[in-house]
C-alpha positions in Angstrom: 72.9 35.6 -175.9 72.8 35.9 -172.0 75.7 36.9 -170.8 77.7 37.8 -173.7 80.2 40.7 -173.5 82.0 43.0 -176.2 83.9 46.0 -176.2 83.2 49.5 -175.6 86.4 51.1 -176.0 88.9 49.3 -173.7 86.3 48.6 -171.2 84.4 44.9 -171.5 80.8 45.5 -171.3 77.7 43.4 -171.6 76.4 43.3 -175.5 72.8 44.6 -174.9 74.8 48.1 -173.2 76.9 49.1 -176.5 74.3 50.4 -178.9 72.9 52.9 -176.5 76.5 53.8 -175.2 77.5 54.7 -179.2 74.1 56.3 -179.6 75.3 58.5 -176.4 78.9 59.1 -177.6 77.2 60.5 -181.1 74.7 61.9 -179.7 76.8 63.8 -177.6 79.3 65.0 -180.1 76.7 65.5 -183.1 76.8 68.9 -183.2 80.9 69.3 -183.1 81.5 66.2 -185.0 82.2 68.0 -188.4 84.6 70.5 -187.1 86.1 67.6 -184.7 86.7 65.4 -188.1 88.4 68.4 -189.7 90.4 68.9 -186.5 91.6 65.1 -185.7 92.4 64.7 -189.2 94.0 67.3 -190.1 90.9 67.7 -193.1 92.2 64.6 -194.6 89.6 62.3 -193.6 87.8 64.4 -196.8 90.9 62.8 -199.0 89.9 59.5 -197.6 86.3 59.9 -198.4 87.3 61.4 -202.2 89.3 58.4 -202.1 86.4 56.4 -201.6 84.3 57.9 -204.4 87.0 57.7 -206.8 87.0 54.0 -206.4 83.0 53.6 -205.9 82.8 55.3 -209.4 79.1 56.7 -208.7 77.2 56.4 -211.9 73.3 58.0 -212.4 70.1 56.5 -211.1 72.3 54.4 -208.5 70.0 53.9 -205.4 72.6 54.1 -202.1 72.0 53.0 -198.7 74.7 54.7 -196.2 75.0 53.1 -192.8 76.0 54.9 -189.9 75.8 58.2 -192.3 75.9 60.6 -189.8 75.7 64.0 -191.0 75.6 63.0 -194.8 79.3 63.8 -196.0 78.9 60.4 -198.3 75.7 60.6 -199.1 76.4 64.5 -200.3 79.6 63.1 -202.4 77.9 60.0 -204.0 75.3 62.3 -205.5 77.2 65.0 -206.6 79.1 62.2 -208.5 76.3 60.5 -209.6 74.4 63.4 -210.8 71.0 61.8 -209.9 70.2 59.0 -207.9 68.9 58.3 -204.3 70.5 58.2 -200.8 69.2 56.9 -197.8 71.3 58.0 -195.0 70.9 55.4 -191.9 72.1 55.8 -188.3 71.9 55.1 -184.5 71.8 58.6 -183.6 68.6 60.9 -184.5 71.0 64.1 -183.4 73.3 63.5 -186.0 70.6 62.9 -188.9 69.2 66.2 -187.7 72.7 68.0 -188.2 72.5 66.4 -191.6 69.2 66.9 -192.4 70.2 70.5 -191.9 73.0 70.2 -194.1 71.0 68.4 -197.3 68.5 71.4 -197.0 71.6 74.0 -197.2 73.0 72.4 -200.3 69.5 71.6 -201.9 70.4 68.4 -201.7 67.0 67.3 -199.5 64.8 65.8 -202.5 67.2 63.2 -203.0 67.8 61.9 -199.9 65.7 60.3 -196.7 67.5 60.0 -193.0 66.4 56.8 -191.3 66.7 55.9 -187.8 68.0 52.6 -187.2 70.4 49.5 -186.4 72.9 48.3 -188.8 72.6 44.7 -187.4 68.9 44.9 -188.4 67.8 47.1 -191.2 64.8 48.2 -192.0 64.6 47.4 -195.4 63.6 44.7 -197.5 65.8 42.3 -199.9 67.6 42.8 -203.1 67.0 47.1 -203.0 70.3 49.1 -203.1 72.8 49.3 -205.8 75.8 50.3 -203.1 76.1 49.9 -199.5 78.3 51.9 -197.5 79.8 52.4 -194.3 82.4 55.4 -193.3 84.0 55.5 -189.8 80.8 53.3 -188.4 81.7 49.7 -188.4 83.8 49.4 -185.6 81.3 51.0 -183.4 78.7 48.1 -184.6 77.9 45.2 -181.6 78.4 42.6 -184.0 80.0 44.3 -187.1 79.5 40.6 -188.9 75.8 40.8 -188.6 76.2 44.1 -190.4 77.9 42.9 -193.2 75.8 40.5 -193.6 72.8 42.3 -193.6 75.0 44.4 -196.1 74.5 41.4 -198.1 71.0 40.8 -197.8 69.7 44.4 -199.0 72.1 45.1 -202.0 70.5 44.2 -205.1 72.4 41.1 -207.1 75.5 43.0 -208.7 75.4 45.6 -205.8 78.6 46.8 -204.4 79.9 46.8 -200.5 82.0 49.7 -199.3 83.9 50.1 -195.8 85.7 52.6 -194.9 87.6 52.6 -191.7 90.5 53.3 -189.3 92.6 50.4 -189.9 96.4 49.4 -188.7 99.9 51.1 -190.0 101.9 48.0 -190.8 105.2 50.0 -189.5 105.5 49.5 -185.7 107.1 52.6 -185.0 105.0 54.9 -187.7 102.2 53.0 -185.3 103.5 54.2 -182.3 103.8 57.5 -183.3 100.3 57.7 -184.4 99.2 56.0 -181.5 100.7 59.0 -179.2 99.3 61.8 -181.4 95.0 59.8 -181.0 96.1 59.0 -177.1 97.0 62.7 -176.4 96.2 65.2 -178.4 92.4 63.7 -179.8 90.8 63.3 -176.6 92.2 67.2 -175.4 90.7 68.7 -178.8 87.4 66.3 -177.8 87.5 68.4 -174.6 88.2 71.4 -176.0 86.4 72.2 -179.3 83.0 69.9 -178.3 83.1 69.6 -174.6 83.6 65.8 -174.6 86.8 64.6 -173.8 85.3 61.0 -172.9 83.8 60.6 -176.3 86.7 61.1 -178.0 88.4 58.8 -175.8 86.4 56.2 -176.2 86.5 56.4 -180.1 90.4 56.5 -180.1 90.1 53.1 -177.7 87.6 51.7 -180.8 89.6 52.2 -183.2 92.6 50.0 -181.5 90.1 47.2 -181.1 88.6 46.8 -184.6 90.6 44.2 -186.8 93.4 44.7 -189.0 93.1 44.9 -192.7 93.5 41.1 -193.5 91.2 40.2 -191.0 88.6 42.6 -191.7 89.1 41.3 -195.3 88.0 37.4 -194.6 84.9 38.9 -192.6 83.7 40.5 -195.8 84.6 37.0 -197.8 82.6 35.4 -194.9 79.9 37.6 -195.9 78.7 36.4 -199.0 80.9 38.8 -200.8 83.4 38.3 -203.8 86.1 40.1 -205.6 86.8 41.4 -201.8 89.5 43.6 -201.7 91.5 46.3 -199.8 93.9 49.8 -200.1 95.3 51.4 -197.4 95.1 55.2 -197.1 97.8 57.4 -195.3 99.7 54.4 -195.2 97.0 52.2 -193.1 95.4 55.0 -190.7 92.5 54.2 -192.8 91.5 51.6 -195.3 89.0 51.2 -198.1 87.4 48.0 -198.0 85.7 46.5 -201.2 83.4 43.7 -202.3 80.5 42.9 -204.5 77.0 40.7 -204.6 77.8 38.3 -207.2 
């Protein structure tokens, strides 16, 4: 493993560096990072997470694992679909699950959900537990984001259900390019200006250019273990749903 680099961004830096420079970026930006999402997005990244549900199909008494949960906004949506069931939110960044711990306890959502610091690469959890696994706007920002999926894999019970969602590639090269001017220059500025933090934002503009296309992303989930893998493209491939299940 000596020696080994990845990327941060644009920049190459050594493996054993990029958790704790995510960890910073989020920890950073975790009390803005609601209003940013609204902001870069225009609100439609909550389309794109409605999106998800719709497709998820939450049903009662479903137990849901959501990795690099953040602030809660799947977690909150799977159980208000579901009705009743369990959510454990997981993530790299104890500032963010305390902006979401806030949140659960505002909705009266708390009782149904725990927050769990900790690595997607090695979760803290035993075999066979979770009914769904999921994974919003995180992967990408994951070292190794096939050790994830694999220990996707590992913790969803047999019949469980994988489901990715992430910033993914237009296939238009000048809708691309247009998109690509609007993250370049005007996400970093409202970084800057609405949580102090142009750099973050720069950085997770730069991460989503390096994460793989939809077709590639796709065989790493076959890779996986997974089956019946599948993907849809939201706002014509800013974003993509990806889909597969334990068999």
């Amino acid at each position: 493993m000596t020696g080994k680099t990845t990327h941060f961004g644009f920049q190459d830096i050594p493996e054993a560096e990029k958790s704790g420079r995510v960890r910073g970026v989020f920890g950073s930006v975790a009390s803005k990072y609601d209003v940013m999402n609204d902001a870069m997005s225009l609100g439609i990244h909550r389309i794109w997470k409605d999106a998800m549900m719709d497709w998820l199909a939450p049903h009662p008494g479903q137990r849901l694992l959501d990795v690099a949960g953040g602030t809660g906004d799947i977690a909150f949506r799977f159980l208000n679909r579901a009705g009743q069931g369990e959510a454990t939110v997981l993530d790299l960044t104890e500032p963010m699950l305390t902006e979401g711990r806030k949140r659960a306890e505002a909705a009266d959502l708390a009782h149904s959900l725990d927050w769990v610091v900790g690595d997607a690469m090695a979760l803290p959890f035993g075999d066979n537990v979770f009914d769904v696994y999921t994974i919003s706007f995180g992967i990408r920002n994951v070292t190794r984001p096939q050790e994830a999926l694999g220990e996707a894999f590992r913790v969803l019970k047999p019949g469980g259900r994988l489901m990715v969602l992430e910033f993914s590639q237009i296939p238009n090269d000048l809708m691309q390019k247009v998109y690509d001017l609007y993250s370049f220059n005007i996400i970093p500025r409202l970084g800057e200006a609405i949580a102090n933090d142009r750099e973050s934002y720069q950085y997770l503009v730069e991460s989503i250019r390096k994460f793989p296309d939809q077709e590639t992303f796709l065989e790493m989930v076959r890779a996986a273990g997974f089956e019946q893998a599948k993907y849809r493209n939201l706002s014509m491939g800013i974003a993509c749903l990806h889909s597969g299940w334990k068999l």
